[in-house]
N, C-alpha and C positions, 0 to 999 in steps of 0.2 A: 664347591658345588658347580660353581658356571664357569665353565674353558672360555680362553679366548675364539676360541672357532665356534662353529653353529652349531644347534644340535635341537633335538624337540624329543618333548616327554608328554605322556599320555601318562592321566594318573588314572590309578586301576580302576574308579568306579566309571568313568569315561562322562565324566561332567567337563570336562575341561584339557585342553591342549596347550603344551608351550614352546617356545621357539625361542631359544636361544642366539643370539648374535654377540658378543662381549657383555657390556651394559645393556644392550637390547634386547627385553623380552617382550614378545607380543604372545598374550595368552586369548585363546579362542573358545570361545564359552563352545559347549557342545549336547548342552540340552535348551529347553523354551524357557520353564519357570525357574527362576532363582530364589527359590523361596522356601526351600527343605533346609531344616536347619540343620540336618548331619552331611548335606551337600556344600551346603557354606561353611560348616566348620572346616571337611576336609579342603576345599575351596580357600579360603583365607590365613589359615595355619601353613597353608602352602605358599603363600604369596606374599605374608609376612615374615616367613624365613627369610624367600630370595632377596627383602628388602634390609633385611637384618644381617646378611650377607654381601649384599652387592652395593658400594657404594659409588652414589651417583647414578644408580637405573632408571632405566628410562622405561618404563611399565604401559602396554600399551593392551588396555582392554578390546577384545573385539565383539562386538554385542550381536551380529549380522545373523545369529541363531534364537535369540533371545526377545521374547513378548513378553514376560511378565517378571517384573524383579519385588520382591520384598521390604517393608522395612528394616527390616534386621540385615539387609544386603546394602542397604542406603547407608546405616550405619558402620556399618563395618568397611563400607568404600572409603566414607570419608577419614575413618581411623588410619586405613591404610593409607591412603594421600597425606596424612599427615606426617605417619614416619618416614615415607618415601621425602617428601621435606623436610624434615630433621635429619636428613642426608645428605642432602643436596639431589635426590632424586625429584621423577617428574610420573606422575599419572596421567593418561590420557583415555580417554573414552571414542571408538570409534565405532560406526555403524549400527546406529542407533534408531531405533524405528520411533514411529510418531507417539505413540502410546508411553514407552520406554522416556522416551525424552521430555513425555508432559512431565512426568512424575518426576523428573531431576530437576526441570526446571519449577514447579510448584514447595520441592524441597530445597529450591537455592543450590543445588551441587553443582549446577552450572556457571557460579559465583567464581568455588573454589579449583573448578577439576574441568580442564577445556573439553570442550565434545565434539564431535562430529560426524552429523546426521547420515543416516544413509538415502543416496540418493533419492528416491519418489517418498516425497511430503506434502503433496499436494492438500490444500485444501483442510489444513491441521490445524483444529481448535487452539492450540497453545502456542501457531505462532500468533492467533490474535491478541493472546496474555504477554506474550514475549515483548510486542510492541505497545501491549496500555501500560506495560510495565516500565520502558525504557520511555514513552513518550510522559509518566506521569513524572519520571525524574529528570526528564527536560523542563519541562515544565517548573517544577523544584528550584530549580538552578533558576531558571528567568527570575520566577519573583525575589529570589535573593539578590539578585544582580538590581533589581529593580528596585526592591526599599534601600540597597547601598548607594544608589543614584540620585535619592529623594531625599538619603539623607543631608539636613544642613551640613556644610563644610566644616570640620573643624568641632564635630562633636561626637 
């Protein structure tokens, strides 16, 4: 299914763009909401072929159209990053709007599947979650370092 040289496919309901380069596909969302579930069937049925096909891909989401994603899109991300890891493949998320990104980072996908925001973030509710999140497990670590400290030696 994927040549070594480039190539791009438009699937016929025109939700989605793909761009072929070897192992590199970068698929370009091409409507706002991801949230029609006969969009995401044909949408993931399509993307888990190319991961069932292509080993070692390198899957590169592009969201720079996209405001509103689904549960059932959250879910089926993470299934897909999975098999793409039972590959040796790799998922990436880019162009991510502030909205888009609360809701990955509020469902932890930002854990498993790297992201990267699109430029103007200014003044984004969920970097404030981002950092009470990362400063509460700083935090974590100290006090653990701290009753290891206190502990008597040799108990």
């Amino acid at each position: 299914m994927l040549s070594g040289r480039g190539c791009t496919t438009v699937d016929p309901k025109r939700i989605f763009e793909l761009k072929h380069e070897g192992s590199k596909v970068q698929c370009q969302f091409l409507i706002e909401h991801l949230i029609a579930r006969t969009d995401l069937d044909t949408l993931f049925n399509y993307l888990n072929q190319l991961v069932k096909e292509q080993e070692e891909i390198e899957l590169t989401l592009d969201f720079a159209h996209v405001t509103n994603i689904s549960s059932v899109f959250i879910g089926e991300l993470m299934a897909l990053a999975s098999r793409a890891h039972s590959v040796e493949g790799t998922v990436e998320l880019i162009n991510v709007n502030d909205q888009v990104y609360e809701i990955l980072v509020l469902t932890y996908i930002d854990k498993h599947i790297p992201i990267k925001r699109c430029v103007n973030r200014h003044k984004n509710p969920v970097s404030k979650l981002a950092a009470k999140r990362a400063k509460s497990q700083q935090g974590n670590m100290l006090k653990k370092i701290k009753s290891l400290a206190l502990k008597p030696f040799g108990s």
